[in-house]
DRENTORKOL-3810 file (N, C-alpha, C; in nm, 4 decimals):
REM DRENTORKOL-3810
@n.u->14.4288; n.v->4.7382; n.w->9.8254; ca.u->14.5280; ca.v->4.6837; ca.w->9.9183; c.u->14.5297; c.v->4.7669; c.w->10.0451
@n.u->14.5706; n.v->4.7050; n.w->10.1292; ca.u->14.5948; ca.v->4.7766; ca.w->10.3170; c.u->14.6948; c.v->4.8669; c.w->10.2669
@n.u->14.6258; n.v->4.9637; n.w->10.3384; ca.u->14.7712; ca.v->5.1126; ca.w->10.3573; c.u->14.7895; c.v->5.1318; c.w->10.4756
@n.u->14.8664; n.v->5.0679; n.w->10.5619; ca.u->14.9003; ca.v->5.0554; ca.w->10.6900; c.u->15.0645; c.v->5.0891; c.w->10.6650
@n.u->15.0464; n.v->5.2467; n.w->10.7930; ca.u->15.2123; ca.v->5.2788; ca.w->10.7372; c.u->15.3123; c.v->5.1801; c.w->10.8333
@n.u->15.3046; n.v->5.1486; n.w->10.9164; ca.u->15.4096; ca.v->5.0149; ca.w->10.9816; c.u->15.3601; c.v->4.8588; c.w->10.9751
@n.u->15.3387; n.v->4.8160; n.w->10.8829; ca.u->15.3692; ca.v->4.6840; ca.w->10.8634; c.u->15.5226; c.v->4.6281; c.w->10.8809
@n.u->15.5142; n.v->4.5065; n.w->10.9595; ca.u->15.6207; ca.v->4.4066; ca.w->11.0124; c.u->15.6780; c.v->4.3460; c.w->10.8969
@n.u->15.7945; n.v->4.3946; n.w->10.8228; ca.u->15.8208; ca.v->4.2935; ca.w->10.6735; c.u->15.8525; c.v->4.1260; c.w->10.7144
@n.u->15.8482; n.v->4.0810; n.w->10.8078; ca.u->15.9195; ca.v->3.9849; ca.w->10.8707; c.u->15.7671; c.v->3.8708; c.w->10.8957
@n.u->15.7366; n.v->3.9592; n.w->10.9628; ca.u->15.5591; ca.v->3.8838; ca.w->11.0553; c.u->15.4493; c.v->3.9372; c.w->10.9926
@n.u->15.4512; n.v->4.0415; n.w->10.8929; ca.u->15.3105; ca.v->4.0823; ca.w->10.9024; c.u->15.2173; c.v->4.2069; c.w->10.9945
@n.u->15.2861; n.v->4.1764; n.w->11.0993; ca.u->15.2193; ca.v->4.2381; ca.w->11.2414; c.u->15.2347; c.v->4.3704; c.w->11.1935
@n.u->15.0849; n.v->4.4119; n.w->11.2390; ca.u->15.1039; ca.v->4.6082; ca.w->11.2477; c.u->15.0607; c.v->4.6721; c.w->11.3203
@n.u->15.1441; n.v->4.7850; n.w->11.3631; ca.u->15.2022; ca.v->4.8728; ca.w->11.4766; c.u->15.1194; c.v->4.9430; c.w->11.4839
@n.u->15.0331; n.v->4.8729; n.w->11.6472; ca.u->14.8677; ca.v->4.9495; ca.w->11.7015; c.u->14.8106; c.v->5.1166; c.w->11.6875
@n.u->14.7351; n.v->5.1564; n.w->11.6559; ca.u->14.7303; ca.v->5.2739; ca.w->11.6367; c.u->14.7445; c.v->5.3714; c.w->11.7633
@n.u->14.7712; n.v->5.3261; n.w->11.8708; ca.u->14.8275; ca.v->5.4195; ca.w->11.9494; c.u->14.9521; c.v->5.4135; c.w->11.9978
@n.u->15.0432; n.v->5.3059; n.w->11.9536; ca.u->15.1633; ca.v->5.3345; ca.w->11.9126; c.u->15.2330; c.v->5.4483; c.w->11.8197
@n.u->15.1313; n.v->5.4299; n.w->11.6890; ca.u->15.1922; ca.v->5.5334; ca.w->11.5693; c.u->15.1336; c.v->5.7063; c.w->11.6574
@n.u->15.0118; n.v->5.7258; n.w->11.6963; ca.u->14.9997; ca.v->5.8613; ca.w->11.7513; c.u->15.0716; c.v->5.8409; c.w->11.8196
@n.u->15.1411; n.v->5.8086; n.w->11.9541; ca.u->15.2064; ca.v->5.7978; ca.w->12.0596; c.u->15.4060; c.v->5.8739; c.w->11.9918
@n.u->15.4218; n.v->5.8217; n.w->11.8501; ca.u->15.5282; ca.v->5.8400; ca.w->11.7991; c.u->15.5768; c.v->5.9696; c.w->11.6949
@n.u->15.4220; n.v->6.0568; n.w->11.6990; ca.u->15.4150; ca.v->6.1327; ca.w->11.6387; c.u->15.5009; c.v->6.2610; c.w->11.6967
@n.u->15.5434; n.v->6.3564; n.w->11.5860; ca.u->15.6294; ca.v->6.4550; ca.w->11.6403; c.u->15.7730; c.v->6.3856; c.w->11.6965
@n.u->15.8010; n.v->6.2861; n.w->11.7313; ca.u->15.9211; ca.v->6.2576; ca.w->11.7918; c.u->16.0316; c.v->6.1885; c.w->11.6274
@n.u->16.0938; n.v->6.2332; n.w->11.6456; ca.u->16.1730; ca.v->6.1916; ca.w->11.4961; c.u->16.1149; c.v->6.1695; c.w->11.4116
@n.u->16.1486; n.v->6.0164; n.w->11.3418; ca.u->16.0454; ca.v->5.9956; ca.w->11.1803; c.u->15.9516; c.v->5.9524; c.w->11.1994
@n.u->15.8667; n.v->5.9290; n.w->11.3466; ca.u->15.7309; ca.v->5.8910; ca.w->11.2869; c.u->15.7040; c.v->5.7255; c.w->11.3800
@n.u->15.8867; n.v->5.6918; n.w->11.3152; ca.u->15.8481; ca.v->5.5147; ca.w->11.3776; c.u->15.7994; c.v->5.4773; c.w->11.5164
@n.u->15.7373; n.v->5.4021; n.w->11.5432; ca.u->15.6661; ca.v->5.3970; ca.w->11.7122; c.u->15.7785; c.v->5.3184; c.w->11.7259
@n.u->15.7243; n.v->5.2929; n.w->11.9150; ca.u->15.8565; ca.v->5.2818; ca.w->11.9695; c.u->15.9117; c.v->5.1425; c.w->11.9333
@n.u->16.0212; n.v->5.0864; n.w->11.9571; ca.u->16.1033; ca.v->4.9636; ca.w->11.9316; c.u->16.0811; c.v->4.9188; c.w->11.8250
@n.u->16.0247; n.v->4.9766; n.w->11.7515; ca.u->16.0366; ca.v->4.9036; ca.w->11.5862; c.u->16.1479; c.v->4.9783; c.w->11.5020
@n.u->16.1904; n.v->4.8550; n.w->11.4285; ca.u->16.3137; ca.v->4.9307; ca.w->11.3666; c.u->16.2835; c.v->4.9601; c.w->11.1678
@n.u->16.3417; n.v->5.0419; n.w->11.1449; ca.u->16.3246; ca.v->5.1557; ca.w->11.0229; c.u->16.4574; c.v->5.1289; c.w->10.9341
@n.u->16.4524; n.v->4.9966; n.w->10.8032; ca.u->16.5177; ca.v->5.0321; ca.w->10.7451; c.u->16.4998; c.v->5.1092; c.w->10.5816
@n.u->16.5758; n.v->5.1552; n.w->10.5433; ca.u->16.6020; ca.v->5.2743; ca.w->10.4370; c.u->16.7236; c.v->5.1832; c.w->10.3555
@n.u->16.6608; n.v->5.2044; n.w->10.2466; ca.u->16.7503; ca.v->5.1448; ca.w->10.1190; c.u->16.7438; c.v->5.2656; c.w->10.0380
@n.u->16.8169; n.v->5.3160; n.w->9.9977; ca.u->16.8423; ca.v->5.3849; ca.w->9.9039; c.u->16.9631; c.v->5.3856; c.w->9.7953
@n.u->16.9249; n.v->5.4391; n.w->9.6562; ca.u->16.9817; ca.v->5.3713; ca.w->9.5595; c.u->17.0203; c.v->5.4532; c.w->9.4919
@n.u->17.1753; n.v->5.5467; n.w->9.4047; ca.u->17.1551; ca.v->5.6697; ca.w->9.3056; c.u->17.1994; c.v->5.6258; c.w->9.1556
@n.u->17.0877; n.v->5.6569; n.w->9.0934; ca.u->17.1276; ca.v->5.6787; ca.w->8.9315; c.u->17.1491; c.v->5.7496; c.w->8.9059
@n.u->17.2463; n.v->5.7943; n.w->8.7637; ca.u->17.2228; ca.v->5.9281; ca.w->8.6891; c.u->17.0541; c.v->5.9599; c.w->8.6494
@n.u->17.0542; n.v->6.0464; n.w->8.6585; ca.u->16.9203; ca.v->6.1145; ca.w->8.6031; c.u->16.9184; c.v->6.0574; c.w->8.4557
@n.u->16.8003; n.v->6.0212; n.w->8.3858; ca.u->16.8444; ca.v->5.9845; ca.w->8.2108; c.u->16.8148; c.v->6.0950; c.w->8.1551
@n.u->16.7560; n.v->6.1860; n.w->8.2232; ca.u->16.7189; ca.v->6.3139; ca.w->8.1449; c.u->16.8250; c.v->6.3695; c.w->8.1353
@n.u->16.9091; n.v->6.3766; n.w->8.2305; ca.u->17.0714; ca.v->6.4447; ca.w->8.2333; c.u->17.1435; c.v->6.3686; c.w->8.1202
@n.u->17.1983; n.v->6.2031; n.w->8.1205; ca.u->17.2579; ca.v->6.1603; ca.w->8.0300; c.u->17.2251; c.v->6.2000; c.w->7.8721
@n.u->17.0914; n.v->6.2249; n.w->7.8637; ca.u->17.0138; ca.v->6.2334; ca.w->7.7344; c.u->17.0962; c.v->6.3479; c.w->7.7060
@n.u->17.0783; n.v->6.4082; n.w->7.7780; ca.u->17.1281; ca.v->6.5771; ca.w->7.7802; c.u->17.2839; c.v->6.5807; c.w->7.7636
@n.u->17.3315; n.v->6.5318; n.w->7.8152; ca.u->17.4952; ca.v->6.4666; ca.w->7.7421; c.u->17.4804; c.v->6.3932; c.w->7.6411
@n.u->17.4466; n.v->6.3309; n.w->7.6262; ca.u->17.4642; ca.v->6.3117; ca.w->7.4569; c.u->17.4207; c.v->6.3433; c.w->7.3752
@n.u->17.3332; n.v->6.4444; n.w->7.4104; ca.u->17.2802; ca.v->6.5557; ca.w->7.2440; c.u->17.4039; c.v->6.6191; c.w->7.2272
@n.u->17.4699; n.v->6.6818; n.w->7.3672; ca.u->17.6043; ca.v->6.7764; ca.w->7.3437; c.u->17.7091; c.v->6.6891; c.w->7.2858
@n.u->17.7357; n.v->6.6012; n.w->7.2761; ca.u->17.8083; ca.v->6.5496; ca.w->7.2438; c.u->17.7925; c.v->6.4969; c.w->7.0658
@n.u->17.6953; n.v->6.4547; n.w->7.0724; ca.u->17.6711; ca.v->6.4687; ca.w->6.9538; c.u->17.6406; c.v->6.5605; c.w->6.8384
@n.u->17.6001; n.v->6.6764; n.w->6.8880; ca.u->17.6140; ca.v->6.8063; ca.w->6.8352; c.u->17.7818; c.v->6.8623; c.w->6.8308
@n.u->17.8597; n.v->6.8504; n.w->6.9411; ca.u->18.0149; ca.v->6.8921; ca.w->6.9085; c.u->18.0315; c.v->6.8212; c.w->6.7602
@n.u->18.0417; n.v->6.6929; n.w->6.7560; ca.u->18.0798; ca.v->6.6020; ca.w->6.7027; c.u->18.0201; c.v->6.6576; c.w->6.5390
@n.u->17.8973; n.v->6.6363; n.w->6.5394; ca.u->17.8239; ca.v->6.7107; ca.w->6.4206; c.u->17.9015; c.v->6.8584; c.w->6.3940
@n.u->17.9722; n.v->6.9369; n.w->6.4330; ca.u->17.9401; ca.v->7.0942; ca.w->6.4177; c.u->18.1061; c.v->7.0580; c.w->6.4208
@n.u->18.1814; n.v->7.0044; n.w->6.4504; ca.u->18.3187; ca.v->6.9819; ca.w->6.4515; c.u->18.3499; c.v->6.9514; c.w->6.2681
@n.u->18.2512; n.v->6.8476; n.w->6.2807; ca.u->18.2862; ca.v->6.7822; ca.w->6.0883; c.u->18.2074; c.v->6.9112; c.w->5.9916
@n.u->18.1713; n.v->6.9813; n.w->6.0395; ca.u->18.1606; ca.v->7.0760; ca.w->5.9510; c.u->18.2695; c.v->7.2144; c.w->5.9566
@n.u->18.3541; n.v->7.2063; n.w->6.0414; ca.u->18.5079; ca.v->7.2761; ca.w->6.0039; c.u->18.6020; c.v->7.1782; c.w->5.9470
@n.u->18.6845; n.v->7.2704; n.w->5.8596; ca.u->18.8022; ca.v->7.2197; ca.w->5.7674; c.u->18.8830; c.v->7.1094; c.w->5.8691
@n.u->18.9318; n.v->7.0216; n.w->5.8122; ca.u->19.0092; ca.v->6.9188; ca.w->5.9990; c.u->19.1607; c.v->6.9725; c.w->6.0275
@n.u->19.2065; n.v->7.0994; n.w->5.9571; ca.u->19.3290; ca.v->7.1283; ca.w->5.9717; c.u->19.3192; c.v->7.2777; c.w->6.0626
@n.u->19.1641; n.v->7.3322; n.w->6.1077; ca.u->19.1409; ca.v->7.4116; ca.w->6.1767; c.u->19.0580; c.v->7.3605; c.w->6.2882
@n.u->19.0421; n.v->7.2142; n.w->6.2926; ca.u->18.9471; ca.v->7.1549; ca.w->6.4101; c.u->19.0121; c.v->7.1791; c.w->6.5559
@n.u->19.1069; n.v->7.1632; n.w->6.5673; ca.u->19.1736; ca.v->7.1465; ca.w->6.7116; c.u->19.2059; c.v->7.2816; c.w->6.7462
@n.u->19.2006; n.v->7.4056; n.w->6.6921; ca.u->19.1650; ca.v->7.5314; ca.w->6.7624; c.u->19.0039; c.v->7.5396; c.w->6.7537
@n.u->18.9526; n.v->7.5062; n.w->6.6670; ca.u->18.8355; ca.v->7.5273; ca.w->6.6913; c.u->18.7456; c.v->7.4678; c.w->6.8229
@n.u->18.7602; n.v->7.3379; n.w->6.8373; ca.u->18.6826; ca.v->7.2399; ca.w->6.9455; c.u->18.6801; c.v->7.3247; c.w->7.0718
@n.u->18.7426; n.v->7.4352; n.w->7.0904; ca.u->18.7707; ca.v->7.4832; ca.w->7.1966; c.u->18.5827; c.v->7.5579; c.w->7.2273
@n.u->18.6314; n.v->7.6383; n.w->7.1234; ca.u->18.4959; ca.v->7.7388; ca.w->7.0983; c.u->18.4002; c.v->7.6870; c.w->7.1087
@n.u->18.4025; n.v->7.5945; n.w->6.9968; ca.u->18.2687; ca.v->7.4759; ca.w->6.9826; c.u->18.2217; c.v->7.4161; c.w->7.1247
@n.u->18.3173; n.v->7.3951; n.w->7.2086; ca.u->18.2984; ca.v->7.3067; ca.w->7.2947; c.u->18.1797; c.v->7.4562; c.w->7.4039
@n.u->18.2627; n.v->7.5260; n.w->7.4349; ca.u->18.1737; ca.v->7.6385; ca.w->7.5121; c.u->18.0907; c.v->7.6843; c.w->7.4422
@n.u->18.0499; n.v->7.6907; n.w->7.3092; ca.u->17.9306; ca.v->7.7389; ca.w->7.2424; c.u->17.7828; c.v->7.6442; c.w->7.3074
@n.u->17.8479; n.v->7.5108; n.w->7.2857; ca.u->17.7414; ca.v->7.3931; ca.w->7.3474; c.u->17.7375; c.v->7.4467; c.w->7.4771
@n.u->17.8502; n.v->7.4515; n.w->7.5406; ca.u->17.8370; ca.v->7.4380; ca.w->7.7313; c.u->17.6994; c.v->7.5363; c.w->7.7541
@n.u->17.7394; n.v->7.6298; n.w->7.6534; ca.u->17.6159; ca.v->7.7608; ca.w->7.7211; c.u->17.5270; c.v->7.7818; c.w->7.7047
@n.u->17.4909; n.v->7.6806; n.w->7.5898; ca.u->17.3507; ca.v->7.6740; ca.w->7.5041; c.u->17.2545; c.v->7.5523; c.w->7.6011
@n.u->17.3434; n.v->7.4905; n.w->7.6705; ca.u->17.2728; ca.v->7.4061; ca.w->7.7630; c.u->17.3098; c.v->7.3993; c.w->7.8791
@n.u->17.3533; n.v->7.5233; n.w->7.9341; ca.u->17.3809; ca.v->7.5814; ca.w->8.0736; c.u->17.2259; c.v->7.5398; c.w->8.1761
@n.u->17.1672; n.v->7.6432; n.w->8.1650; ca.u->17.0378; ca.v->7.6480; ca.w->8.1633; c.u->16.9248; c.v->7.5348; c.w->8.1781
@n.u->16.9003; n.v->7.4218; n.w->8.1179; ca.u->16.8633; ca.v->7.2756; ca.w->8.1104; c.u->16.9349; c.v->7.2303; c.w->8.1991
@n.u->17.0748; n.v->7.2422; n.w->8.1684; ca.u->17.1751; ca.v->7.1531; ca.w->8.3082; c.u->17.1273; c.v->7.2295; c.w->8.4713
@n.u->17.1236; n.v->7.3138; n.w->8.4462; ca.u->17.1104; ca.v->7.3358; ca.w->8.6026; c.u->16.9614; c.v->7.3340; c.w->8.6689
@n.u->16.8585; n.v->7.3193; n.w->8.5704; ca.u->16.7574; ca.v->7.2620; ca.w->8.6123; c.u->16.7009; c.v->7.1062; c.w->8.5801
@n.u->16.8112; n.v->7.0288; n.w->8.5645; ca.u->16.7970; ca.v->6.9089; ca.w->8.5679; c.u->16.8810; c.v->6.8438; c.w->8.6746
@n.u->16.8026; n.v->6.7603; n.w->8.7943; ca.u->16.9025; ca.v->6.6880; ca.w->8.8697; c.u->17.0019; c.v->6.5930; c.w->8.7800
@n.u->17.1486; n.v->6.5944; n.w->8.8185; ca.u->17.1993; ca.v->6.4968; ca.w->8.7766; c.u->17.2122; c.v->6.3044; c.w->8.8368
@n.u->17.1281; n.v->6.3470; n.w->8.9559; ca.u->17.1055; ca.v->6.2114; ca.w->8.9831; c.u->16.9446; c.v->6.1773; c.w->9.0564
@n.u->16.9576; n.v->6.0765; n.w->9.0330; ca.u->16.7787; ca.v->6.0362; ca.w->9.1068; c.u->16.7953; c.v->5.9349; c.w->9.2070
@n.u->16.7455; n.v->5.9805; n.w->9.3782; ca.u->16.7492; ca.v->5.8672; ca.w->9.4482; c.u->16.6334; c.v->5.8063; c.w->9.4644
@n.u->16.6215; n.v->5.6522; n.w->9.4305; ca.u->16.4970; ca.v->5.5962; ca.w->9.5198; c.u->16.5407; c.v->5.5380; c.w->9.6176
@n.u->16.4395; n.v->5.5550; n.w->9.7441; ca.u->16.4302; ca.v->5.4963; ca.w->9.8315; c.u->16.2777; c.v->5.4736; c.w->9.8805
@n.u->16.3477; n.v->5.3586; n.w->9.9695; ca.u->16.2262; ca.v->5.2829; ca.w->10.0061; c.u->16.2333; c.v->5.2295; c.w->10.1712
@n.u->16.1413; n.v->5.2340; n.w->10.2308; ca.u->16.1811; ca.v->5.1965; ca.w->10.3683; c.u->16.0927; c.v->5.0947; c.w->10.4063
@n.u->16.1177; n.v->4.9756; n.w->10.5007; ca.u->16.0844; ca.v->4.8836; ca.w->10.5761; c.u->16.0899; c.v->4.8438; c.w->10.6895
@n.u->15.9788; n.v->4.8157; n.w->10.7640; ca.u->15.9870; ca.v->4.7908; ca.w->10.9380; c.u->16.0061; c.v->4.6903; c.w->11.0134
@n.u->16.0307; n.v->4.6621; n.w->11.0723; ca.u->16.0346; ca.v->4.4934; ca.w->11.1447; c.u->15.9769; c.v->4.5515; c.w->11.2738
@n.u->15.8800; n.v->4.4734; n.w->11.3158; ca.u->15.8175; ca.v->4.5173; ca.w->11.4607; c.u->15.9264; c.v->4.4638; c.w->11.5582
@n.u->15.9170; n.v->4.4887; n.w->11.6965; ca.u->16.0237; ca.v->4.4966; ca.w->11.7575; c.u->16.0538; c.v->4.3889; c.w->11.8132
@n.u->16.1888; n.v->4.3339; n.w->11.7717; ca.u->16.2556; ca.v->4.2554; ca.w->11.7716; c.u->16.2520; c.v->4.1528; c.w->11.9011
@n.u->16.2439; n.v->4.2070; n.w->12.0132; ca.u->16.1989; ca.v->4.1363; ca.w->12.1147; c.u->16.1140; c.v->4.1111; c.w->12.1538
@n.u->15.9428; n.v->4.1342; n.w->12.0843; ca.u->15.8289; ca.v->4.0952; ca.w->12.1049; c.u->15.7945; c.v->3.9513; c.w->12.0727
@n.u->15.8699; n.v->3.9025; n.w->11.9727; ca.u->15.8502; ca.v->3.7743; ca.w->11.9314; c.u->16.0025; c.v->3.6595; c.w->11.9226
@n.u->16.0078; n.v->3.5420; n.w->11.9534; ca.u->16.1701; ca.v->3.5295; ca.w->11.8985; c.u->16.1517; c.v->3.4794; c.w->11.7866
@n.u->16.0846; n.v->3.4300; n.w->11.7276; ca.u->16.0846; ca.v->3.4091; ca.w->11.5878; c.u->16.1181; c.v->3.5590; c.w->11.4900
@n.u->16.0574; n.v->3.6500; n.w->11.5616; ca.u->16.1199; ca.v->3.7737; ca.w->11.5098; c.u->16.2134; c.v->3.7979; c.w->11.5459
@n.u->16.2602; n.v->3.7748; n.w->11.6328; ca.u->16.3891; ca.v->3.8069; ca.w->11.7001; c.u->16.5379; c.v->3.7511; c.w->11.5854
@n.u->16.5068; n.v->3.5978; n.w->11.5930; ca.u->16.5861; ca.v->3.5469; ca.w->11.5104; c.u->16.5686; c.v->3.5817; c.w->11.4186
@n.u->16.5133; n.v->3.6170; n.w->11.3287; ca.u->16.5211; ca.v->3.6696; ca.w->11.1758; c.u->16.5634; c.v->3.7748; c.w->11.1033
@n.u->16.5201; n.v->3.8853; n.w->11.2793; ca.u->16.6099; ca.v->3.9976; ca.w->11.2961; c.u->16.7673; c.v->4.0413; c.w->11.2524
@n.u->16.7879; n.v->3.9211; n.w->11.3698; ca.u->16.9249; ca.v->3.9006; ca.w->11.3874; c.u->17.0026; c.v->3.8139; c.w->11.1940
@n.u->16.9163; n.v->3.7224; n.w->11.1754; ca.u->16.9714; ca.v->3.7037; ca.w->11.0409; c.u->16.9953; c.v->3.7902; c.w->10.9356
@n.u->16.9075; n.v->3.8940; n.w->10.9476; ca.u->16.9072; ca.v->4.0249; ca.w->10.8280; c.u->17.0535; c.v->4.0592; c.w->10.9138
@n.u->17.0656; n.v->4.0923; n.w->11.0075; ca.u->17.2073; ca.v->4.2183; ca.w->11.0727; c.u->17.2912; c.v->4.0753; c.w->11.0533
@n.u->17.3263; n.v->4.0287; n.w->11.0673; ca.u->17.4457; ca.v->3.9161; ca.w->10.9727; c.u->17.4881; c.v->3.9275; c.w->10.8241
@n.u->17.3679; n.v->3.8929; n.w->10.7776; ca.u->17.3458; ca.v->3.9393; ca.w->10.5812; c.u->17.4103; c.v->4.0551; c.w->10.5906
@n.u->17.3890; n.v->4.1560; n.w->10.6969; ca.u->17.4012; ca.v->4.3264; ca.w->10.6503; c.u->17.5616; c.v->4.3446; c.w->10.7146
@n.u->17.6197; n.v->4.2183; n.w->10.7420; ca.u->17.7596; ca.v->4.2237; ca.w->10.8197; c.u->17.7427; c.v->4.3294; c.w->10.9808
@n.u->17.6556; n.v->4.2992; n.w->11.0113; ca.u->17.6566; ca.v->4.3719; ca.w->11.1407; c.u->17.6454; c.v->4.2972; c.w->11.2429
@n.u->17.6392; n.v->4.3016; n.w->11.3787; ca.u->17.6765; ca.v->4.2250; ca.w->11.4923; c.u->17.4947; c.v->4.2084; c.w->11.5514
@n.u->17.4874; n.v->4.0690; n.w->11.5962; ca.u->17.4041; ca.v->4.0206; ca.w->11.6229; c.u->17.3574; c.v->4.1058; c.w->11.7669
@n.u->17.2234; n.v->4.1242; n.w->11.7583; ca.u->17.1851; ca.v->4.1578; ca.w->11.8976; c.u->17.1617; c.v->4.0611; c.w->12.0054
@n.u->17.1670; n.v->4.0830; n.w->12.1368; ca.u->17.1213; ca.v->3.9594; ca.w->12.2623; c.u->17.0023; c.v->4.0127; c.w->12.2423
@n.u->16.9546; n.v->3.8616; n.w->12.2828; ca.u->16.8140; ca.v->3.9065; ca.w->12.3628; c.u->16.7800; c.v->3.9533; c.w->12.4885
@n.u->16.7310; n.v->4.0430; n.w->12.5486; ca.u->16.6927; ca.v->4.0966; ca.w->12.6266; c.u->16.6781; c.v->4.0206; c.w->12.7554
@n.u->16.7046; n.v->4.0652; n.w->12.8392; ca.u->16.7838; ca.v->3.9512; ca.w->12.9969; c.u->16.6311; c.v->3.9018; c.w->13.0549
@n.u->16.4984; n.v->3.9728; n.w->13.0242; ca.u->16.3663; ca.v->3.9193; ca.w->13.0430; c.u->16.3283; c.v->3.8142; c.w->12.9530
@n.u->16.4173; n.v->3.8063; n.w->12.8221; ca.u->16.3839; ca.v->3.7394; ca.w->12.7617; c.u->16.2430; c.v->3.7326; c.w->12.7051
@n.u->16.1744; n.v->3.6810; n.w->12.5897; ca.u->16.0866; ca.v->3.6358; ca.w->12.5077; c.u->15.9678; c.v->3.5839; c.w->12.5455
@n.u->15.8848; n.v->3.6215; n.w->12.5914; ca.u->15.7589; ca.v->3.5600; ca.w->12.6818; c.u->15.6788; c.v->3.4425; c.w->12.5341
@n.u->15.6924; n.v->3.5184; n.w->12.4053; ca.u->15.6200; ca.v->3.4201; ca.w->12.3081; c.u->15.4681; c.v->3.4330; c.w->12.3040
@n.u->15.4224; n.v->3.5277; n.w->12.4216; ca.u->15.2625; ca.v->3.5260; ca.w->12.4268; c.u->15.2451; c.v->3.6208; c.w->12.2527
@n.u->15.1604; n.v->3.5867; n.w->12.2219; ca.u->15.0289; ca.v->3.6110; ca.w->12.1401; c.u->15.1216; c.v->3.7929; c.w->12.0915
@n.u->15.1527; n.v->3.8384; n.w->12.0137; ca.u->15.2359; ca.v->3.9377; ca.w->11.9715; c.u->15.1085; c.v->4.0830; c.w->11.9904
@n.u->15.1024; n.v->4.1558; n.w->12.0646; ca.u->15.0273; ca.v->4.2672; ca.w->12.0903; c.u->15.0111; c.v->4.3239; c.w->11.9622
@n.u->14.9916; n.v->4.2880; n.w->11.8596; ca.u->14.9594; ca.v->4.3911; ca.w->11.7158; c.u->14.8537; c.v->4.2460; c.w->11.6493
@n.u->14.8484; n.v->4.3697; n.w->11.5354; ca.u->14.7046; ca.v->4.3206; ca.w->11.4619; c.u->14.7682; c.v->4.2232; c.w->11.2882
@n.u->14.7772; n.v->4.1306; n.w->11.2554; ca.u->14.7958; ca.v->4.1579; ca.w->11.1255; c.u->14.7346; c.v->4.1522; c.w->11.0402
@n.u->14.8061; n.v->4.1858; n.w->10.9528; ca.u->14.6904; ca.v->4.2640; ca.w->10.8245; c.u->14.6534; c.v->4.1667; c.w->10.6830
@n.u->14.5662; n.v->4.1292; n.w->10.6466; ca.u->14.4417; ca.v->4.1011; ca.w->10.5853; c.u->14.3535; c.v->4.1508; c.w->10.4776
@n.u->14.4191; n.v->4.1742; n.w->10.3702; ca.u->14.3219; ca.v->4.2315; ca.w->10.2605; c.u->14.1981; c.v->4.3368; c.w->10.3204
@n.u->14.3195; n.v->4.4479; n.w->10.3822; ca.u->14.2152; ca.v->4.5773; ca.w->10.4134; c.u->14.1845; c.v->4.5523; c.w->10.5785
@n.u->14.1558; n.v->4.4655; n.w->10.6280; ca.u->14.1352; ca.v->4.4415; ca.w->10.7393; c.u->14.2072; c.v->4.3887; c.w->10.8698
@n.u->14.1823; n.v->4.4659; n.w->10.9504; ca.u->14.3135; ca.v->4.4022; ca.w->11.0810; c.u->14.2122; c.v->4.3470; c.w->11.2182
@n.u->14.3118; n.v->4.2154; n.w->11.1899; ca.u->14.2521; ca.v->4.1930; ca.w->11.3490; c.u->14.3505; c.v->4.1975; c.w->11.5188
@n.u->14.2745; n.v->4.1709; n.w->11.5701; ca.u->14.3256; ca.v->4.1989; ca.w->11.7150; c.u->14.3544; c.v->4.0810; c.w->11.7472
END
């Protein structure tokens, strides 16, 4: 498959290679007027949950093996005997995992078909529609290449 790092999720179109050098060193990378979205998502870690419920299930286990008329001073102990025995694991386990993933739309005023579709995602996303640009939309032939099972044309 094409490994082209700015592909257009919208059009396809991808962002000429002297756009992307041209964008280098200046923030994240993105060339100019294309926009950069970031989804990101947090779970608990399952290695962490796992890790809560061995402790938990070990209290639970190690609890029914005291008398039940000495349990409720005991749970105390019990409870920090676990905490400390898996101190150590806990703090080298994240308790959460983010994925993220990011997507480009080439720039919005190069095309209005992109334009409008643009603008439909920032609606979906409850955000305020952009104008178009007072030069408005020429519609010529979109200055990028799109991409093609490995191959880009001009």
């Amino acid at each position: 498959m094409y490994d082209h790092p700015f592909i257009c999720s919208l059009s396809g179109v991808t962002a000429p290679e002297t756009d992307i050098e041209e964008a280098q060193g200046f923030g994240d990378g993105t060339p100019d007027g294309w926009v950069k979205i970031t989804i990101q998502r947090h779970f608990i870690n399952p290695k962490w949950g796992a890790i809560q419920q061995v402790k938990a299930g070990l209290f639970n286990q190690l609890l029914e093996q005291i008398p039940e008329e000495d349990r409720e001073v005991a749970a105390i102990n019990v409870a920090l005997q676990i905490e400390a025995q898996y101190a150590s694991l806990e703090d080298q386990t994240d308790k959460f995992i983010t994925e993220e993933e990011d997507i480009f739309i080439a720039p919005p005023e190069s095309d209005s078909a992109i334009f409008t579709e643009y603008n439909k995602l920032r609606a979906l996303m409850g955000l305020e529609a952009e104008e178009m640009p007072s030069e408005g939309v020429d519609n010529a032939p979109i200055p990028f290449s799109i991409s093609k099972e490995g191959t880009t044309d001009a």
